[in-house]
C-alpha positions in Angstrom: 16.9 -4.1 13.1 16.0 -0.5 12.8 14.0 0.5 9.1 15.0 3.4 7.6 14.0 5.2 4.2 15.7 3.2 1.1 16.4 6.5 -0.9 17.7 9.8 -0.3 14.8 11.0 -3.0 11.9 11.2 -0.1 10.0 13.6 -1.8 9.2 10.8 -4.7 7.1 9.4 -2.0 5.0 12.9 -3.0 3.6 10.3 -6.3 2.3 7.3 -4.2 -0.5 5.7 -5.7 -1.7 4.0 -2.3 -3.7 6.1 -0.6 -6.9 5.2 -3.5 -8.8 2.3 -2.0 -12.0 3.2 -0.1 -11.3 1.3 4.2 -12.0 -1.9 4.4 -13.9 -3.3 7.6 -13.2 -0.9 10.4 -10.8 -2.9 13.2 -10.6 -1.7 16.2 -6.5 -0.3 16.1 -4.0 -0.1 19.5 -2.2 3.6 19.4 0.8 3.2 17.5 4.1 4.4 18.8 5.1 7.3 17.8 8.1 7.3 14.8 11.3 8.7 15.3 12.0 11.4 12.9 15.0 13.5 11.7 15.1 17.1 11.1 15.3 17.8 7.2 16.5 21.3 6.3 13.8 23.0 4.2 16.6 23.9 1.7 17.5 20.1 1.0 13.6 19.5 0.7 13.6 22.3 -1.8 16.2 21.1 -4.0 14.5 17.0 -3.9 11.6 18.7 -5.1 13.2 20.7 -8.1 15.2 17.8 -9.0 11.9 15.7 -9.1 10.0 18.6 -11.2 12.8 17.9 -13.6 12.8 14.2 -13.9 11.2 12.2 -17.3 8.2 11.5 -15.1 6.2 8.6 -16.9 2.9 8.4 -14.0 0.5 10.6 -14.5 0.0 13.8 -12.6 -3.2 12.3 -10.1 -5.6 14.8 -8.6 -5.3 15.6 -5.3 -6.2 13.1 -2.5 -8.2 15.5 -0.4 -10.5 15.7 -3.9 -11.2 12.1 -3.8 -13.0 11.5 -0.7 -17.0 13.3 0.4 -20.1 12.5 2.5 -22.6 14.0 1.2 -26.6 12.9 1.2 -25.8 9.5 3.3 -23.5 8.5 0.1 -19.7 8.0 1.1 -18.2 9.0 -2.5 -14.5 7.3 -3.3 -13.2 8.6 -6.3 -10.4 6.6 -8.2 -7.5 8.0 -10.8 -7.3 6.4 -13.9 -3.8 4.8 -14.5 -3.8 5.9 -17.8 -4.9 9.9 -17.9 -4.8 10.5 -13.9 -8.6 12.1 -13.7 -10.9 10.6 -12.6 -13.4 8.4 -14.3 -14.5 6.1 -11.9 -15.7 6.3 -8.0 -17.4 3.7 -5.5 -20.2 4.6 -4.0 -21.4 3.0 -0.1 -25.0 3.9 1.0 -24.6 4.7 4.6 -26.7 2.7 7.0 -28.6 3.7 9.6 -26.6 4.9 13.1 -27.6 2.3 16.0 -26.3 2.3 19.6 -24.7 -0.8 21.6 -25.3 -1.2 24.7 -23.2 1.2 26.1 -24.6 4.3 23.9 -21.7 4.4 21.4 -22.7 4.5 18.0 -22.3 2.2 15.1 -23.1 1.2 11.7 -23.9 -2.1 10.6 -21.4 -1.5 7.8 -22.0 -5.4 5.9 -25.2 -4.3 5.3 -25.0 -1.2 3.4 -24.7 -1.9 -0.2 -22.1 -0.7 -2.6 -22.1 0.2 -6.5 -19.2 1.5 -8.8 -20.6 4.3 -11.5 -18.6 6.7 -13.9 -18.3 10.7 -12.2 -20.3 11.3 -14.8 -23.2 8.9 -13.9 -23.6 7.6 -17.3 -22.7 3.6 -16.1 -23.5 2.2 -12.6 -22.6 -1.5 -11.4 -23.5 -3.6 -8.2 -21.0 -4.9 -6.3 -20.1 -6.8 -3.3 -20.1 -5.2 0.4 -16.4 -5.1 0.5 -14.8 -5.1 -3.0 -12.6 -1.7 -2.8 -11.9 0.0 -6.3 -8.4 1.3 -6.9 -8.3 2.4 -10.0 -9.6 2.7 -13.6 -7.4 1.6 -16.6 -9.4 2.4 -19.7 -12.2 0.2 -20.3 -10.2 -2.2 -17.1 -11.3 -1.6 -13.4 -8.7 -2.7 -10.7 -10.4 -3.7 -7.1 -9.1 -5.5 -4.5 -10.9 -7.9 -1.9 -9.2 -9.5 0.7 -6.4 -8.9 0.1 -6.0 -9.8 -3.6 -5.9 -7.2 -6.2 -8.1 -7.9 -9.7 -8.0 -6.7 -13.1 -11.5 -7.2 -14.9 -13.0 -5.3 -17.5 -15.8 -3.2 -16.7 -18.4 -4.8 -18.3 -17.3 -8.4 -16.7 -16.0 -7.2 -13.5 -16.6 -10.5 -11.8 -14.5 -12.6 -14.8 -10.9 -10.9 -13.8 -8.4 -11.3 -16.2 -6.2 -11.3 -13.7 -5.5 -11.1 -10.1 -2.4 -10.7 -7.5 -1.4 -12.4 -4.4 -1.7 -10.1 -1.5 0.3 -7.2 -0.9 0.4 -6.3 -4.4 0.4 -3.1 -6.4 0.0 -1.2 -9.8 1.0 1.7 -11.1 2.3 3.3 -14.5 5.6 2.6 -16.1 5.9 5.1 -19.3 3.5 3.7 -21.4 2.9 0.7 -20.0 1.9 -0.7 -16.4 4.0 -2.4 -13.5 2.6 -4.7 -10.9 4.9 -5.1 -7.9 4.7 -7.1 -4.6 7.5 -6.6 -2.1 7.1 -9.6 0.1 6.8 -12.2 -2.8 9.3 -10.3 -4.9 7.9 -10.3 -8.5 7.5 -7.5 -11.3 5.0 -7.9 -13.9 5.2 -5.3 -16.6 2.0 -5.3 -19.0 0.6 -2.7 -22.1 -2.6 -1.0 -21.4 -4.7 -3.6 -22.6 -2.6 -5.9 -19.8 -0.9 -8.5 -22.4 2.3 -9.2 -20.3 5.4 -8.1 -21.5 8.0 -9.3 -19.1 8.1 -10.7 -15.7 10.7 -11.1 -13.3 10.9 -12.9 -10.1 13.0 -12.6 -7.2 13.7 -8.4 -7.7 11.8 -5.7 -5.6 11.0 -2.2 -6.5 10.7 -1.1 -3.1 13.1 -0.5 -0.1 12.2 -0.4 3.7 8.4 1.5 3.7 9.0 3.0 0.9 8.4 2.9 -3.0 11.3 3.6 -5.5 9.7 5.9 -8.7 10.3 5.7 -12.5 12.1 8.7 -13.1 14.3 9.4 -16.4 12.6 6.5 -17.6 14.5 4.1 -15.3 13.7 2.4 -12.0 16.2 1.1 -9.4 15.3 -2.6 -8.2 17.0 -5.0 -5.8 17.8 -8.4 -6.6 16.9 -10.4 -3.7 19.9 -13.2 -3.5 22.1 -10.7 -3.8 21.0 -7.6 -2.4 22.7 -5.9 -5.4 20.9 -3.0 -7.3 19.9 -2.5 -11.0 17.8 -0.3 -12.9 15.3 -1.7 -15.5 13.2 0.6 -18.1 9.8 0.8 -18.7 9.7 -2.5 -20.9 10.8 -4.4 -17.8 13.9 -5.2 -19.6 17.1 -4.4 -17.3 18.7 -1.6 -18.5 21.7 -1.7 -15.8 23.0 -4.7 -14.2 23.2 -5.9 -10.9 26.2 -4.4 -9.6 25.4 -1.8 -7.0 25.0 -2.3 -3.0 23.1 1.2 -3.0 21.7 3.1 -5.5 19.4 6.8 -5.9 16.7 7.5 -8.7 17.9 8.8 -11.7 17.4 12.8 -11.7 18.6 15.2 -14.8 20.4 11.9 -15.9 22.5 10.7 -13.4 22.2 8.6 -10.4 24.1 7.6 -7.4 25.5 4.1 -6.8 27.0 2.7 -3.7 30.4 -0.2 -4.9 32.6 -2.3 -2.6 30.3 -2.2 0.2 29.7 -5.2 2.8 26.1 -6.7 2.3 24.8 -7.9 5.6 21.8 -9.9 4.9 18.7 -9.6 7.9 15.1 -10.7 7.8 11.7 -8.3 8.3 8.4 -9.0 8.3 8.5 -12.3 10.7 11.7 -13.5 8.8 10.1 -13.3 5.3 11.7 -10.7 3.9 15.1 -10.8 3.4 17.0 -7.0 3.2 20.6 -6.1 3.1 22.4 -3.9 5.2 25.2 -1.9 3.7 28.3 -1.3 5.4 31.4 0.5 3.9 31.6 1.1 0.5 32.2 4.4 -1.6 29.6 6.6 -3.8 30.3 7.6 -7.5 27.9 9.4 -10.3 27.1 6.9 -13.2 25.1 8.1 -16.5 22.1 6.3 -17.9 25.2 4.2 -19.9 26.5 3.4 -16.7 29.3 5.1 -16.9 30.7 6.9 -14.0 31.3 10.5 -14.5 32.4 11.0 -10.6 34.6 8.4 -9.7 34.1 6.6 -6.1 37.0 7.9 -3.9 37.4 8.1 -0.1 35.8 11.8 -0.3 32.2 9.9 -0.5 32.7 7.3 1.8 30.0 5.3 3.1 31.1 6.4 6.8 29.1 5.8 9.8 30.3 7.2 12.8 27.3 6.1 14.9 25.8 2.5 16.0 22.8 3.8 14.7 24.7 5.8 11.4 25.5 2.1 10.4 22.1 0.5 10.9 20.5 3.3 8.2 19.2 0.8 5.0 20.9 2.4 1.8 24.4 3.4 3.9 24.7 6.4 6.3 25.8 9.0 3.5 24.9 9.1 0.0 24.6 12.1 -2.9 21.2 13.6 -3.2 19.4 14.3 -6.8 21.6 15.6 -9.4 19.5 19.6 -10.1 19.5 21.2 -14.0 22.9 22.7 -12.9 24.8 19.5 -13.0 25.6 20.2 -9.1 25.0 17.4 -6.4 24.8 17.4 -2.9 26.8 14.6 -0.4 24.6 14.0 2.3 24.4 12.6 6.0 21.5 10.4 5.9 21.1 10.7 9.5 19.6 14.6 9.3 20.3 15.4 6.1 23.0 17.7 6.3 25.3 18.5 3.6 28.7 17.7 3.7 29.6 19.2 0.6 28.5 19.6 -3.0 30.3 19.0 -6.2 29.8 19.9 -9.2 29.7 17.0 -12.9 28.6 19.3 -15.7 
């Protein structure tokens, strides 16, 4: 089954938090086949990224990943954001070993040998840690590393008594004022204040589509209920805030968001048959409110139409409306290249 992008909103992938942990073990890797990519007209682009400037953002503005990374005096330097004021605070530190040659020539590092220590940017606390421990992030007086898979949560001063830890697969990142832990492929939500006294948790619901990560925005995130495949949005609390009702939805932008009703839900299986997704077939798009209530009726004008074999096999339905920009106008899309088929107008 072909994956596609979940959301129209592609440019939310801009706020990933993923890209903080230092490499772990270096594997040899087989070259990957090339993706298959569709054109995106710069003007569409344009508009997902004024419609996400315009958003409630609650995650805070991180510095930019080029920043995070140097080399410098045999030390590879990692610097992590902090979940809570997006500078960074903390870094990990490797002390690069000695280059040796195999048999051949090539050369290599004997990289379980070369220790590795956390310290504050400023230098004023330093801690020894284990070869392969890779920080994440900083939370206040809270470090969050993962090893092997699992991610911990251990204060600074007891890094090696986690208060808690997460199955592999799992990730953190900032809902308003509090924090969210997701997993996609066991399904769960933790939400959790900043000193990470759980607040809610839900199993069986997913914050994330096909390879990619559904954002807070307007204080709202959309999440899929496994059994179902319906869609929801909960807030920041964890608490749902819109049922599950929708086949399809879009992040909230300016207000409104776009939901996908009477559509068939074909259920398929990823990921070796652990993961269970729905495909969406049919089905017409409306504009709800954060209420819920829709102030653009579905009709047959935003059909979920798929002309093409490979229209229908597009995760989230072959058409859909883009973000809602400060004008009240919104754009009904093709999936397939992005084109728009026409724009209409709510407020």
């Amino acid at each position: 089954m072909k994956r596609s992008a979940h959301l129209l909103l592609t440019a939310a992938a801009l706020l990933s938090l993923s890209a903080c942990s230092l490499p772990k073990r270096p594997e040899e890797t087989l070259p990957q086949a090339e993706a298959e990519t569709y054109p995106q007209p710069s003007s569409i682009i344009e508009d997902m990224l004024k419609a996400q400037e315009a958003e409630t953002e609650t995650e805070p503005p991180f510095p930019e990943e080029e920043d995070a990374y140097s080399f410098e005096n045999g030390l590879e330097i990692q610097k992590v954001p902090d979940l809570i004021t997006g500078e960074y605070i903390w870094q990990s530190v490797v002390e690069a070993g000695d280059i040796k040659y195999d048999k051949y020539g090539g050369e290599y590092r004997d990289y379980d040998v070369e220790p590795r220590y956390y310290e504050t940017v400023d230098g004023s606390q330093k801690l020894d840690v284990r070869r392969w421990d890779n920080l994440r992030y900083s939370c206040g007086d809270y470090l969050i590393y993962e090893y092997d898979g699992t991610l911990y949560v251990a204060r600074s001063d007891q890094l090696y008594e986690p208060l808690l830890s997460f199955a592999n697969g799992s990730e953190i990142r900032t809902a308003g004022d509090n924090l969210m832990v997701d997993n996609f492929h066991n399904a769960f939500l933790h939400f959790y204040d900043r000193d990470f006294n759980l607040i809610s948790q839900l199993d069986g619901v997913r914050a994330s589509g096909e390879g990619e990560t559904t954002q807070f925005s307007d204080g709202y995130l959309p999440v899929e209920e496994v059994q179902t495949g319906k869609f929801g949005y909960l807030d920041t609390n964890g608490t749902l805030a819109l049922p599950f009702l929708y086949d399809a939805v879009t992040n909230f932008s300016n207000g409104y968001a776009g939901v996908l009703v009477g559509a068939e839900l074909q259920p398929y299986t990823e990921e070796g048959g652990t993961v269970t997704l729905h495909l969406v077939q049919g089905g017409q798009w409306g504009i709800i409110d954060k209420q819920g209530e829709f102030v653009l009726e579905p009709s047959e004008k935003t059909g979920n139409t798929a002309e093409t074999e490979e229209e229908q096999s597009l995760y989230g339905g072959a058409k859909g409306f883009g973000p809602v920009r400060n004008d009240g106008t919104v754009d009904f899309l093709n999936r397939m290249d992005g084109s728009v088929l026409f724009t209409e107008k709510i407020y």
